[in-house]
C-alpha positions in Angstrom: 24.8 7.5 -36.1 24.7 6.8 -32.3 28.6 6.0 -30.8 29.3 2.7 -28.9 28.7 4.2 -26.0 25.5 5.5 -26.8 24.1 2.2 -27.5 25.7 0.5 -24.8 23.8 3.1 -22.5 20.8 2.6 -24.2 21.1 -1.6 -23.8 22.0 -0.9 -19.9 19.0 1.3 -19.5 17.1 -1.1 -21.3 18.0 -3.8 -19.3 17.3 -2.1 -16.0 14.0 -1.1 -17.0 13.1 -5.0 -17.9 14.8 -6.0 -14.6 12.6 -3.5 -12.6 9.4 -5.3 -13.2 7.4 -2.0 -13.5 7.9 1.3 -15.3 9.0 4.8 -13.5 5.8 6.1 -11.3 5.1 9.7 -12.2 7.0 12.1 -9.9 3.5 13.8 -8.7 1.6 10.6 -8.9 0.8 8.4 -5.4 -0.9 5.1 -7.9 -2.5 2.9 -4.1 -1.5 2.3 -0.8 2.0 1.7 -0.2 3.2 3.5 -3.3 5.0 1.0 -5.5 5.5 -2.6 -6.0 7.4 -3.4 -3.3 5.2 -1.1 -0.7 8.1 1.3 0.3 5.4 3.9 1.1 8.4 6.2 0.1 7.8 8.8 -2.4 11.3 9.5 -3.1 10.6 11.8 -6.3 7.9 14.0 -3.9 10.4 17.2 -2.9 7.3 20.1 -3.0 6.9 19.8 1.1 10.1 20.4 2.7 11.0 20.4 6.8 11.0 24.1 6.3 7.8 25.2 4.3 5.4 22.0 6.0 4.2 24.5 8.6 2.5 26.5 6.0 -0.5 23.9 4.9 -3.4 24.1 4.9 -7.1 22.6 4.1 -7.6 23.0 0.7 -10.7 21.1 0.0 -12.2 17.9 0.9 -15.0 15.5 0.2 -17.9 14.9 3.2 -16.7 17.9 5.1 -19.1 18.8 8.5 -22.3 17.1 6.7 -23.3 15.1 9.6 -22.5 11.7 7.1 -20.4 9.2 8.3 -18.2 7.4 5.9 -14.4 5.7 6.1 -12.5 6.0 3.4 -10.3 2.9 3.9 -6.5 2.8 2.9 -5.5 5.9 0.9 -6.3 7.7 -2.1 -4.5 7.1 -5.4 -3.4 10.1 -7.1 -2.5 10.0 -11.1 -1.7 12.7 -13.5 -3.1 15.6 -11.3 -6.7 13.8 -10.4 -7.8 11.9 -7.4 -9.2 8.4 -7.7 -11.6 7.6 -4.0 -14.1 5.5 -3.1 -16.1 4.9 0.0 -18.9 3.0 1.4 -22.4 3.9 -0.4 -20.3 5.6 -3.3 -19.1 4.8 -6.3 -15.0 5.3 -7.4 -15.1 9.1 -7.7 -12.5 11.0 -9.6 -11.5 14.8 -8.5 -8.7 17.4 -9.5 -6.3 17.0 -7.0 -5.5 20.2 -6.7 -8.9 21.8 -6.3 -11.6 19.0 -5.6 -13.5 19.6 -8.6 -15.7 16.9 -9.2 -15.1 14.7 -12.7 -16.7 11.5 -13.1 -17.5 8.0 -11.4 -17.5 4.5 -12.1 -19.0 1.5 -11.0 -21.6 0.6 -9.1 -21.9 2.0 -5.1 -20.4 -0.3 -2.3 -22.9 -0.7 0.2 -19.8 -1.8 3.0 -16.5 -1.8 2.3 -15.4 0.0 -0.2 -11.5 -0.7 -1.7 -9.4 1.9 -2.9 -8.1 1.9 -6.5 -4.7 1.2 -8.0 -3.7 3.2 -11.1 -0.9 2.3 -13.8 1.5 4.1 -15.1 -0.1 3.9 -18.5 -3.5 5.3 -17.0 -5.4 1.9 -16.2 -7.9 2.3 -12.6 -7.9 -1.3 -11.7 -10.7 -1.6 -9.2 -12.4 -3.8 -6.6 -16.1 -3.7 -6.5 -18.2 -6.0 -4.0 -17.7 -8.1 -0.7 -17.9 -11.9 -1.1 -17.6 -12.6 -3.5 -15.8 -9.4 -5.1 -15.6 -8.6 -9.2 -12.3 -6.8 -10.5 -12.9 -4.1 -13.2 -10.6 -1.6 -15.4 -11.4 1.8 -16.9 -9.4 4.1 -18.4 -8.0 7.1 -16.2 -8.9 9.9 -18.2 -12.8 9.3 -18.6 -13.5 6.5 -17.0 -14.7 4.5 -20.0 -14.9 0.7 -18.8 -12.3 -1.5 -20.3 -12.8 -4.9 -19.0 -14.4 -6.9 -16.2 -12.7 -10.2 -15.1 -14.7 -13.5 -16.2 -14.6 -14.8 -12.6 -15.2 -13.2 -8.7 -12.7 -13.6 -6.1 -13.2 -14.3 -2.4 -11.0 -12.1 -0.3 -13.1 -12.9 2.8 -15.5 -10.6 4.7 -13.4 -7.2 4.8 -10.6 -8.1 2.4 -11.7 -6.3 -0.4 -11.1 -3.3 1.5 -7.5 -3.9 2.0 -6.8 -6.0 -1.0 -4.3 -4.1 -3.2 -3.8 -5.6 -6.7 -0.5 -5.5 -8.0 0.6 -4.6 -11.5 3.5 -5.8 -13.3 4.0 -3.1 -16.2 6.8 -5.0 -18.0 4.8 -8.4 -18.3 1.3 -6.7 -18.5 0.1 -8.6 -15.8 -2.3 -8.2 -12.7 -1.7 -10.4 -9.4 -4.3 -10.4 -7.0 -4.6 -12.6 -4.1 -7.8 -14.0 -2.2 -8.0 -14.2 1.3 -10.6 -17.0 2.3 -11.6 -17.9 5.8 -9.6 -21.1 6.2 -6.5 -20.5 4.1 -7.4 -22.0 1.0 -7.2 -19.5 -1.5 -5.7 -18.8 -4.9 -3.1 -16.2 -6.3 -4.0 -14.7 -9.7 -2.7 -13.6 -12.5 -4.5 -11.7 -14.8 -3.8 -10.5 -18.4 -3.7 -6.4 -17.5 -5.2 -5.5 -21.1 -7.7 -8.0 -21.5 -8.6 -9.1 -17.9 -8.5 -12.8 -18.9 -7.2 -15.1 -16.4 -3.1 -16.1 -17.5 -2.6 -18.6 -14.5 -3.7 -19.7 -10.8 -1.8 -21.4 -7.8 -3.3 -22.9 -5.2 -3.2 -26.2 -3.0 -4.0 -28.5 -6.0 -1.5 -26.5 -8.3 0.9 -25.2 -6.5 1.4 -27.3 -3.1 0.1 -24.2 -0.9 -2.5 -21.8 -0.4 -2.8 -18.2 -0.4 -3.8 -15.5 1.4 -3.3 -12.4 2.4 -3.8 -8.3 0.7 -1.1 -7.8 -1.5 2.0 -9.5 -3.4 5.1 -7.5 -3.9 7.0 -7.6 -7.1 10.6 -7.2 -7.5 12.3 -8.1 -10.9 11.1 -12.0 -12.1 9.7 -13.0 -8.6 6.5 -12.7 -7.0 6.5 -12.6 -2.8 3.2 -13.6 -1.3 2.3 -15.7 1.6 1.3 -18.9 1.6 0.1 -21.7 3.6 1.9 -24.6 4.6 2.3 -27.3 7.2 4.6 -26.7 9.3 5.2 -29.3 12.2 2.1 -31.0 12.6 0.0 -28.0 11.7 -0.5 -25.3 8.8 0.6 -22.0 9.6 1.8 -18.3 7.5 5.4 -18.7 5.2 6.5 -16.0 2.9 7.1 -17.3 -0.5 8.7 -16.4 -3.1 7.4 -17.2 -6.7 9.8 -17.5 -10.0 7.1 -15.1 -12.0 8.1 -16.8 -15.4 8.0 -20.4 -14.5 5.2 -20.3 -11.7 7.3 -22.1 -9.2 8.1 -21.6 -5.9 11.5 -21.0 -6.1 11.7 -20.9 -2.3 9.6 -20.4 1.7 11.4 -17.9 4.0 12.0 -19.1 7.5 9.1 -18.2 10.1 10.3 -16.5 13.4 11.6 -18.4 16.3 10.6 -19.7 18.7 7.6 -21.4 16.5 4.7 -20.0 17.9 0.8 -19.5 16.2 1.7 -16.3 13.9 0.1 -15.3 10.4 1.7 -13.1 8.3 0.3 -9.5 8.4 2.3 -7.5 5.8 5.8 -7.1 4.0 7.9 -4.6 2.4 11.0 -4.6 0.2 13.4 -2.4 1.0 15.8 -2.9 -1.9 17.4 -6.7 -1.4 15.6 -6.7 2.2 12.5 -8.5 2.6 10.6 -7.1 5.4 7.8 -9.2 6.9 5.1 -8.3 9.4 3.9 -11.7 11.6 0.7 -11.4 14.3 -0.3 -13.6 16.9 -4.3 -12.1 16.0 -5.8 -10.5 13.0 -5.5 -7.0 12.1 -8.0 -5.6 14.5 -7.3 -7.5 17.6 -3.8 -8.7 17.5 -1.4 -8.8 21.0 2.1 -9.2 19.8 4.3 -9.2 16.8 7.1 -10.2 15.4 9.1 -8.6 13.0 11.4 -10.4 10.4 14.0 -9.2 7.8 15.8 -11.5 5.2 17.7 -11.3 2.0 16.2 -11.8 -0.7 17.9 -14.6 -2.3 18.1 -16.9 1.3 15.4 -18.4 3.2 17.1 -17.4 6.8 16.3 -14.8 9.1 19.2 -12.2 9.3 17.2 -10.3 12.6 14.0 -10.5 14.1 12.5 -8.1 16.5 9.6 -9.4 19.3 7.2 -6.8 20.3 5.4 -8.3 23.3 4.0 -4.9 24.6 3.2 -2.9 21.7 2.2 -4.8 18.7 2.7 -3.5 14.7 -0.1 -1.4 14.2 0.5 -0.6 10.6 2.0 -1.6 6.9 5.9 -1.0 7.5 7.8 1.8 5.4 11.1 1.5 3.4 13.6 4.3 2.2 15.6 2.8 0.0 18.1 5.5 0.0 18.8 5.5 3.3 18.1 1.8 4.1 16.3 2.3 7.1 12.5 1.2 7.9 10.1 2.5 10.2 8.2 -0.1 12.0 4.5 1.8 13.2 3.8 0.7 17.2 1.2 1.6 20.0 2.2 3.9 20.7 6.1 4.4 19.1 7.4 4.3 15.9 10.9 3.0 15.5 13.4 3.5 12.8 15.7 0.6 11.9 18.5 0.1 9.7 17.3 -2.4 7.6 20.2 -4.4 7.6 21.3 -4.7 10.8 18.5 -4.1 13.2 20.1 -0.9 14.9 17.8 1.4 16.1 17.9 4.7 14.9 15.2 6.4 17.0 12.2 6.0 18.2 9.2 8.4 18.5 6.8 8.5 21.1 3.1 9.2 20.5 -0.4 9.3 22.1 -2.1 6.1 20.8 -1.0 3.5 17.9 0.7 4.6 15.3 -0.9 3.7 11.7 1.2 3.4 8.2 3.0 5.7 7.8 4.5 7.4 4.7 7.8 9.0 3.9 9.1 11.9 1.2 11.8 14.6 1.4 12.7 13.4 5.0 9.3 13.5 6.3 7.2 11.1 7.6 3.8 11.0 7.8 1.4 9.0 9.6 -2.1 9.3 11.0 -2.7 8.4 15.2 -5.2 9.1 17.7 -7.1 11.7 16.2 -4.5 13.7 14.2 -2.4 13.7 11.1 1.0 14.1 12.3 4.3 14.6 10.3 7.6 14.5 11.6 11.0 14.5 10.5 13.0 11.7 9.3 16.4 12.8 10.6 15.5 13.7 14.4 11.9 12.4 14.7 11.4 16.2 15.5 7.7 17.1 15.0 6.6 19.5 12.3 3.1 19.5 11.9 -0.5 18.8 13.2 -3.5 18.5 12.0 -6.7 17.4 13.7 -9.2 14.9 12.1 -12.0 15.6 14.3 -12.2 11.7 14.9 -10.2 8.6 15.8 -7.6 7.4 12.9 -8.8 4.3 11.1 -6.1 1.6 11.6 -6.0 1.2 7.7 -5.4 4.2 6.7 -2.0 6.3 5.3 -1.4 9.6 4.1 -0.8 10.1 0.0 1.3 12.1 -0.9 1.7 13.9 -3.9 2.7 17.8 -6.3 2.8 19.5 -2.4 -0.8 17.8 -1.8 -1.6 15.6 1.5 -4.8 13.2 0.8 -6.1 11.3 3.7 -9.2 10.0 5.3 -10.9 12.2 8.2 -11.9 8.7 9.2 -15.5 10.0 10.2 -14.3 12.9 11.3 -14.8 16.3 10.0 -14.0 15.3 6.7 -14.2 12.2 5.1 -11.4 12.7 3.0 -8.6 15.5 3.6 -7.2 17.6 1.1 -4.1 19.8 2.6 -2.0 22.2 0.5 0.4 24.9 0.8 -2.2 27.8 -0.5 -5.4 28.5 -0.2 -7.3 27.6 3.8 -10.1 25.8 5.4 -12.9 28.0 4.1 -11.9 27.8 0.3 -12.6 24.4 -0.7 -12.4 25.5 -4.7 -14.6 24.1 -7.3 -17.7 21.8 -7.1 -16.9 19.3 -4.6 -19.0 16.1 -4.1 
């Protein structure tokens, strides 16, 4: 028989895992860009690659490598249970061993432009994009890619959203958000049953009182944070809101950065109780400034802002939440703040805008100008180079995962990187596509 304090363990772990919102990621899987619910980018569980051993890797295989064809993988690779999930523009989803680049299987039919990047659950469910206005939504299983369900509608998540669009997965309700992203700023949020595909719920301007856009929601416990339109003065314009997940309300809009000026959001991160929120004055591509906004959670007010005027957010901000402290991707620095207070703990100075970067076992990574660069997270001291033969995609971030790098060559000389600690740049080993 278990003691009382057995079972009042066993009731506390229970109730964390419930209040998590989303089961423990493997500690050698990297399931879509950003990493997690909350887009921390931080894979604190990754401790293969240390500051000491990093010099040592090398390419161990990689997909499109000096074949004269040139193709962006967009985002970053999702890694589950050993095998890499990929897709690209004129292929279909292509799964490989991550440690050797055998070839495995592929699923779905080829994207003829952009081409989004998988998400993978914990239980070994590929959700995937397919298509570019309008754009289907498809699961298979992981581990032979039998199809498991299409949804019964297509979403519009405008011209390149499907790209970028990241579906998010709440494993503790078994359900799928995804978010469209329609020119004019009228679209819905989603949520779909994750085992049947079936549509549970949508919000929108006649449902809801705002529309959505944007790439991704994040998830943290019972709420939902995705941004939404609204007016604001005499005009609509980008808030952050934050959506009670049982009810379907929003519970409440988080303050836009002052003084009011024409912003959209472009991105946010949770960094435990911090909400971090990206806002640009232009689109991805061609945006001039930005504005960088943290809050608390459970309050609608600012608690700092930052104004880069010079050197706009290039990239998805990264959160470790054991050390509280963010770093903010720039053209051509990237900062380090302490997420609560706004102190600066360095700042890094490269060649050309710095794009998403990623962090694990104090060292981040982060693809600029035409090189994968890694650097630690204590100093900012660099540790490592490697070229891509070709100019960084702004999209794009490294995965990380079992002492593996993954990451687009952009065009380059690969189209997709594979860096290890053994093996070297004339091995790739197996069949590789």
């Amino acid at each position: 028989m278990k003691s009382a304090l057995s079972w009042t363990f066993l009731v506390c772990f229970c109730g964390v895992m419930i209040l998590s919102g989303s089961a423990q990621i493997g500690a050698a899987d990297w399931p879509h860009f950003g990493y997690d619910d909350q887009l921390t980018s931080y894979a604190k569980q990754e401790k293969t690659i240390t500051v000491q051993n990093i010099k040592n890797l090398k390419r161990i295989w990689g997909i499109g490598c000096d074949d004269g064809y040139f193709s962006v993988i967009f985002r970053s690779p999702a890694v589950f249970k050993e095998n890499l999930f990929t897709a690209s523009a004129g292929q279909k989803m292509s799964v490989y061993k991550a440690l050797t680049g055998d070839f495995l299987w592929d699923f779905g039919e080829s994207n003829m432009g952009w081409a989004p990047q998988p998400v993978l659950t914990t239980d070994g469910v590929v959700i995937l994009l397919q298509g570019t206005i309008p754009t289907s939504l498809f699961a298979a299983a992981a581990g032979t890619g039998k199809k498991l369900w299409e949804a019964p509608i297509e979403f519009d998540l405008g011209y390149s959203g499907a790209a970028y669009a990241i579906p998010a997965v709440d494993e503790a309700r078994g359900v799928i958000y995804i978010v469209e992203n329609k020119f004019g700023g009228d679209g819905k949020l989603y949520a779909l049953n994750k085992k049947t595909g079936s549509i549970l719920w949508s919000k929108s301007k006649t449902v809801g009182g705002a529309a959505y856009r944007g790439n991704a929601v994040l998830l943290k416990g019972s709420w939902i944070f995705a941004a939404a339109v609204v007016q604001v003065s005499f005009s609509e314009a980008d808030k952050l809101a934050r959506i009670n997940a049982t009810t379907r309300k929003v519970e409440l809009f988080y303050d836009r950065p002052g003084p009011e000026e024409f912003y959209d959001i472009g991105g946010a991160t949770l960094c435990n109780n911090w909400l971090v929120v990206v806002y640009h004055d232009r689109d991805d591509v061609f945006r001039g400034k930005s504005v960088l906004c943290v809050y608390d959670v459970t309050s609608s007010k600012i608690v700092w802002q930052k104004r880069f005027t010079t050197s706009a957010i290039s990239g998805a901000v990264a959160a470790n939440t054991d050390k509280n402290v963010i770093y903010v991707p720039t053209d051509p620095y990237l900062f380090a703040y302490a997420v609560k207070t706004g102190a600066q703990v360095w700042r890094y100075q490269g060649y050309d805008a710095i794009r998403s970067p990623s962090v694990a076992n104090g060292i981040v990574y982060f693809l600029s100008d035409t090189n994968l660069y890694a650097i630690s997270e204590t100093n900012k001291k660099r540790l490592f180079r490697y070229p891509l033969g070709h100019e960084a995609e702004y999209s794009t971030q490294v995965a990380i995962s079992n002492g593996m790098l993954f990451f687009s060559g952009n065009g380059g000389t690969c189209d997709l990187f594979a860096l290890g600690l053994t093996g070297g740049s004339e091995s790739p080993r197996g069949t590789v596509r």
